[in-house]
C-alpha positions as CSV (number, residue, x, y, z in Angstrom):
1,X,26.9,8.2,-11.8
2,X,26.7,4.9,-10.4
3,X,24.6,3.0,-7.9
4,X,26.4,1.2,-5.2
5,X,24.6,-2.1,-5.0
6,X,21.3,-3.4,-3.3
7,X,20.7,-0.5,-0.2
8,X,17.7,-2.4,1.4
9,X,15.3,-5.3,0.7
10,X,12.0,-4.4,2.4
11,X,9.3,-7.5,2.7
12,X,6.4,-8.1,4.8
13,X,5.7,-10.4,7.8
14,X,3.3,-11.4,10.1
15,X,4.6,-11.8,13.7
16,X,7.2,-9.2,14.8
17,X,8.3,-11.1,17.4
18,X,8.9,-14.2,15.7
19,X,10.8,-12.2,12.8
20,X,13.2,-10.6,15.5
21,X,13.7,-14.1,16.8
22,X,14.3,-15.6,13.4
23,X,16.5,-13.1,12.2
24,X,18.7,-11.5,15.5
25,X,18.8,-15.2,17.5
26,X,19.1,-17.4,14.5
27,X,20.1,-16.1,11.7
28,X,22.8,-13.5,13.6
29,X,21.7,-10.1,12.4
30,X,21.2,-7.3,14.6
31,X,18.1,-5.2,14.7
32,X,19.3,-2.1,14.2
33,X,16.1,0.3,14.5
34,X,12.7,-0.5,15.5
35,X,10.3,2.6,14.1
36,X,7.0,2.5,12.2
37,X,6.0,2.3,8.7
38,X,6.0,6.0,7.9
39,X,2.8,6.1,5.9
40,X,1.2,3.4,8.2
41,X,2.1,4.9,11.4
42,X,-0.2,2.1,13.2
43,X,2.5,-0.8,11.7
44,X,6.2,-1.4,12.8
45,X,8.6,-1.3,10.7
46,X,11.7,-3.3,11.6
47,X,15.5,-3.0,10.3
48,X,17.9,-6.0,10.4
49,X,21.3,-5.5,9.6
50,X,25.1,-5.4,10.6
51,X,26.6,-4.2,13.8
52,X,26.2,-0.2,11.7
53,X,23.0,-1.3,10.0
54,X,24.9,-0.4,6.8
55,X,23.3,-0.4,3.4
56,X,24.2,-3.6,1.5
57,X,22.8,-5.9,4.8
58,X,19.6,-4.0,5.6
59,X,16.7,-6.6,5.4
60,X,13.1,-4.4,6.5
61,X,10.0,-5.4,7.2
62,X,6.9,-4.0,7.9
63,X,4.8,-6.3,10.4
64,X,1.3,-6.7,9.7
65,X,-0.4,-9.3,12.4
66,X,-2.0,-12.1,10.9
67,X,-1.6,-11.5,7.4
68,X,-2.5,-14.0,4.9
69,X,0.8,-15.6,3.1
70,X,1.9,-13.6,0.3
71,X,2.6,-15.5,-3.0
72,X,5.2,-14.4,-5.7
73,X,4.6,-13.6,-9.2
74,X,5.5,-11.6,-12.2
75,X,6.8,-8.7,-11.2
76,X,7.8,-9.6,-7.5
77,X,11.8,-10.6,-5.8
78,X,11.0,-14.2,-4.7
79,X,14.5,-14.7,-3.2
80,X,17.1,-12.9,-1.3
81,X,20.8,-13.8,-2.0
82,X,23.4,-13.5,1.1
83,X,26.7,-13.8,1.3
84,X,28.7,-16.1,3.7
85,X,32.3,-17.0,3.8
86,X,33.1,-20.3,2.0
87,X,31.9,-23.9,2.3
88,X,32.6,-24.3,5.7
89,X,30.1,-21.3,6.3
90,X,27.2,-22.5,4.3
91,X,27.7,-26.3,6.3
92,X,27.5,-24.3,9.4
93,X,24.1,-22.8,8.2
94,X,22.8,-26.1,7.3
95,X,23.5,-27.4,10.9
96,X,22.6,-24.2,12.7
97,X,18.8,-24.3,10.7
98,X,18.2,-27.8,10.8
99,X,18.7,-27.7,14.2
100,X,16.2,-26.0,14.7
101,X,13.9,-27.7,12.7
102,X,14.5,-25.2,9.7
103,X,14.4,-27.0,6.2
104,X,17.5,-26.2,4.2
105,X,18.4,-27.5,0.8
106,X,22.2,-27.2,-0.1
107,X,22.6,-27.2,-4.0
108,X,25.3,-26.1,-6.4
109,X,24.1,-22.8,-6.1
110,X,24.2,-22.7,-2.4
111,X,22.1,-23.2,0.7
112,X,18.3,-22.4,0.5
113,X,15.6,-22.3,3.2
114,X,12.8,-20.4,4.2
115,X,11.4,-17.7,6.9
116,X,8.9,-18.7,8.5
117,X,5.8,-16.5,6.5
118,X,7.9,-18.3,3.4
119,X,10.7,-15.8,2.5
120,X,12.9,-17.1,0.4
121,X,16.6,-17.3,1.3
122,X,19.9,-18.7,0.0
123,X,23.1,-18.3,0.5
124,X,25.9,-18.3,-1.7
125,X,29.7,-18.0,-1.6
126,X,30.8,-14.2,-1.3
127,X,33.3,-14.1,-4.4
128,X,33.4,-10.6,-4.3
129,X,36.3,-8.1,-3.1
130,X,33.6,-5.9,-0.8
131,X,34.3,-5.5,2.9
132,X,32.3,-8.1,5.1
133,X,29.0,-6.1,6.9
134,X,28.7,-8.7,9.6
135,X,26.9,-8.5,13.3
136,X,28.0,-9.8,16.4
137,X,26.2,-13.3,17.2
138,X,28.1,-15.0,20.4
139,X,26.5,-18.4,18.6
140,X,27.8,-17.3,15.7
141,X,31.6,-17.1,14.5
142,X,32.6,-14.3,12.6
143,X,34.1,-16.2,9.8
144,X,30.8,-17.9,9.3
145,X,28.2,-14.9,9.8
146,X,26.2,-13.4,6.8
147,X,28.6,-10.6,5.1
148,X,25.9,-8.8,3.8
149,X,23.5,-9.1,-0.1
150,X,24.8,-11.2,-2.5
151,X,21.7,-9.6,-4.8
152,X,18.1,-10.7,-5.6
153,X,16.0,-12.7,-8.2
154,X,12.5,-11.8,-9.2
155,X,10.3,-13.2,-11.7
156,X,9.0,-11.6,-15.3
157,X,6.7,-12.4,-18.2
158,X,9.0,-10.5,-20.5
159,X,12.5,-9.1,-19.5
160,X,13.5,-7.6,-22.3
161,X,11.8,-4.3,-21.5
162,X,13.3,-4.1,-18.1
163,X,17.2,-5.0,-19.4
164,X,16.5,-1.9,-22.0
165,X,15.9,0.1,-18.9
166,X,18.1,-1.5,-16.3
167,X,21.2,-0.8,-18.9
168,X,20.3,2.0,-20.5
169,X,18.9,4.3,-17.6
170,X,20.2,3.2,-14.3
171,X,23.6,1.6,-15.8
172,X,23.1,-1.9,-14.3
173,X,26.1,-4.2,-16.6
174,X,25.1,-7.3,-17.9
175,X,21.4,-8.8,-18.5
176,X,19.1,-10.2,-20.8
177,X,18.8,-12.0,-17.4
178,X,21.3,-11.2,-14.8
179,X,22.7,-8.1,-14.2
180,X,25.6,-6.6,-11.3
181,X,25.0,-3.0,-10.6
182,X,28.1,-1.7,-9.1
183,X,29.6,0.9,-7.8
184,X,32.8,2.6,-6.1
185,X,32.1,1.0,-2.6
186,X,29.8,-2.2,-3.1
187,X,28.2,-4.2,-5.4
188,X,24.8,-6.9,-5.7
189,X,22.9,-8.6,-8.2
190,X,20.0,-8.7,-9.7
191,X,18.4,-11.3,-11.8
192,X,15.2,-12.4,-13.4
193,X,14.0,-16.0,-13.8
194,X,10.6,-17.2,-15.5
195,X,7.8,-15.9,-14.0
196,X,4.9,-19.0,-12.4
197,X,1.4,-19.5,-13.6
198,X,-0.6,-17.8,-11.0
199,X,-0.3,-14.4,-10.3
200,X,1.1,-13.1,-7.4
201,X,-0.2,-11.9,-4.5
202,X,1.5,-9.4,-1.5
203,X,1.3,-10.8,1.8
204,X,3.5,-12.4,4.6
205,X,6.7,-13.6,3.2
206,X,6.3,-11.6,0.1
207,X,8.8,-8.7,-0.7
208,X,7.4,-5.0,-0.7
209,X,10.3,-3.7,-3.1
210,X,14.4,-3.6,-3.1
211,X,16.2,-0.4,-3.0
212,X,19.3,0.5,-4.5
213,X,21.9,2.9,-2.8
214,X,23.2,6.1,-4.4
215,X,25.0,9.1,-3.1
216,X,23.1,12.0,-1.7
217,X,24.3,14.9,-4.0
218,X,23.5,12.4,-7.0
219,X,19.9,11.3,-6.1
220,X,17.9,14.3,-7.9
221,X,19.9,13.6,-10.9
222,X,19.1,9.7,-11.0
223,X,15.6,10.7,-10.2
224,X,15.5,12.7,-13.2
225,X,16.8,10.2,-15.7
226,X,14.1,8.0,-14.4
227,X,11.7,10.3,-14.9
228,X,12.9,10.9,-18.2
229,X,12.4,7.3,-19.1
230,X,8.8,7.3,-18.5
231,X,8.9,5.6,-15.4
232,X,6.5,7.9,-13.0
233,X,9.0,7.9,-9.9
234,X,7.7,9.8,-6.9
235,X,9.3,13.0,-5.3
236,X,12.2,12.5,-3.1
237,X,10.8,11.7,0.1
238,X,12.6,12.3,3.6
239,X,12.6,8.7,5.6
240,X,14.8,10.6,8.0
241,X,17.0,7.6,8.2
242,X,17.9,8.1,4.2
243,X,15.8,9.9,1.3
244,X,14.0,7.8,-1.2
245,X,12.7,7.7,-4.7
246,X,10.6,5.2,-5.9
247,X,9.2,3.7,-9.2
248,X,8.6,0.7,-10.6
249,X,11.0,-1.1,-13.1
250,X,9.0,-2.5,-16.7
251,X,8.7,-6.0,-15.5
252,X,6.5,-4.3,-12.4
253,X,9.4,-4.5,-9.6
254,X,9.0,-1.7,-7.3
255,X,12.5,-0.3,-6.8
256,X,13.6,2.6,-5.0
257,X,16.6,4.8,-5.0
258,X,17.9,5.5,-1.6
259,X,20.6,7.5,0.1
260,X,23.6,6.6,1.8
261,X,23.1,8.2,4.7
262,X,22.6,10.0,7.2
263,X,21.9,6.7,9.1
264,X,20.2,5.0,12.0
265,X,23.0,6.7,14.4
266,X,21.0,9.9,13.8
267,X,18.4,9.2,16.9
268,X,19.8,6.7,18.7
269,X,23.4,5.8,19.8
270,X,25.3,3.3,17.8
271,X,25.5,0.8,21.2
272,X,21.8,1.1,21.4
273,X,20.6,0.8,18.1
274,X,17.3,-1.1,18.0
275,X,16.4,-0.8,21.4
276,X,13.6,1.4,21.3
277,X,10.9,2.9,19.3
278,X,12.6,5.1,17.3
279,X,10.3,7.8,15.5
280,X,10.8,10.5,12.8
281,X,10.3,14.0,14.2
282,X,7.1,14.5,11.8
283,X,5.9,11.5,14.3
284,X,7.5,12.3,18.0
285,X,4.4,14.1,18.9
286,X,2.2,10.8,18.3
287,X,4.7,8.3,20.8
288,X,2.2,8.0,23.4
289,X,-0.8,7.2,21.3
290,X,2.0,4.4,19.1
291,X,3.6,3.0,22.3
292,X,0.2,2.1,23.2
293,X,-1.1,0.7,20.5
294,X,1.9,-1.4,19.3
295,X,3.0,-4.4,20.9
296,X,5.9,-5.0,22.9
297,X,9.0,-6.3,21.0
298,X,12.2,-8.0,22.7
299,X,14.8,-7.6,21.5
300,X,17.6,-9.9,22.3
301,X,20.4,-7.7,22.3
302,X,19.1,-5.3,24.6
303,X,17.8,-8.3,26.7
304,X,21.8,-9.6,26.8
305,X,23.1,-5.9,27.5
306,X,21.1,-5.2,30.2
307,X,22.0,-8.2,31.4
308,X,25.7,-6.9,31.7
């Protein structure tokens, strides 16, 4: 069995609409469905991703008004690596951000810069042989727009643990430090780096765990490996969109093992992905009570295809 790379990255926010804004109009993803945090019914959950919201360039959050800023620590991802084109790409970035008063730093590594509830970003050139998962921008050109997770990089005290389990149970190649897990279709990274001082803290602009993708008629099995390994996970758990398993890695990483498939074309049609709250049958029978309480989102795309 393998995995096939980073599935989704879910992290935590503060203003819905300025998330959709940040990530649909500037940074060129699309938001691909708009449902609720399943055991917070009362909080959005939002999906940003490609045009098919494909795992491998499925950035989540679940939108908590107001919350205090988050601050990373051992055991937490502190920074989400994308994957763009070339150099022209990451010079377009640079230009595209600053211009809109975004503060970017280009390095060797690449281009880095911030959400604004202080997510971490940077991308890198995609030297990898997997197919672009790209969404349509009209501001952005296709050669330039984000072509899906290059991996992540969280901090630990002690990694050594976690590259004992990483290799040995869910077959990630590589480590003490950095490691690729890859698979048939896709691949990502994952990598540690010295953990800060101060311990962290969840929050806005924090991330709430990273998921790795495996196939559906393998996910009892991994489940049961990890289980094996002393790791606690939880019982496969329906998310309607894809099932999930989750545990936490030895440095304290929450990951979790999710399906590829069925999808987000399962309740809504591919065109109109996004466009409205989308709900898990255990939840349908709550809509009225949810559409009242949450706030209203816009979401550009639907604004521009209305629009004709």
């Amino acid at each position: 069995m393998k995995l096939e790379g980073i599935h989704h990255i879910t992290a935590i926010c503060s203003d819905g609409q300025r998330t959709i804004d940040f990530y649909v109009s500037m940074l060129g993803l699309r938001l691909v469905k708009k449902t609720v945090n399943q055991d917070e019914p009362l909080v959005y959950h939002l999906f940003f991703g490609d045009e098919e919201g494909s795992p491998g360039n499925d950035l989540t959050f679940f939108v908590y008004p107001h919350a205090a800023p988050g601050r990373p620590g051992a055991g937490m991802v502190h920074l989400v690596e994308w994957r763009v084109g070339g150099e022209a790409s990451l010079t377009f970035w640079q230009h595209r951000l600053e211009g809109e008063g975004v503060s970017c730093d280009l390095t060797d590594e690449g281009l880095a810069f911030s959400d604004p509830d202080g997510l971490r970003h940077l991308l890198v050139l995609d030297r990898s042989q997997d197919p672009p998962l790209t969404a349509y921008h009209p501001e952005v050109p296709a050669d330039h727009a984000l072509r899906g997770f290059a991996g992540v990089r969280a901090y630990a005290q002690d990694p050594k643990p976690s590259a004992a389990f990483l290799n040995g149970v869910l077959g990630f190649a590589g480590g003490p430090l950095e490691f690729e897990v890859r698979g048939e279709r896709r691949g990502s990274t994952y990598r540690f780096d010295e953990a800060p001082s101060l311990p962290g803290r969840y929050g806005a602009g924090s991330v709430h765990h990273v998921a790795f993708a495996c196939l559906p008629e393998e996910q009892a099995a991994w489940r049961a490996r990890v289980a094996a390994a002393g790791r606690g996970p939880t019982p496969i758990i329906d998310r309607h969109y894809f099932r999930s398993v989750y545990f936490r890695e030895p440095s304290g990483v929450l990951f979790e093992l999710a399906t590829i498939g069925p999808g987000f074309a399962v309740d809504e049609p591919p065109e109109e992905l996004g466009e409205r709250l989308a709900l898990p049958p255990f939840l349908e029978h709550r809509r009225a009570e949810l559409e009242a309480v949450l706030p209203p989102l816009v979401n550009p795309r639907a604004v521009a295809r209305s629009a004709g």
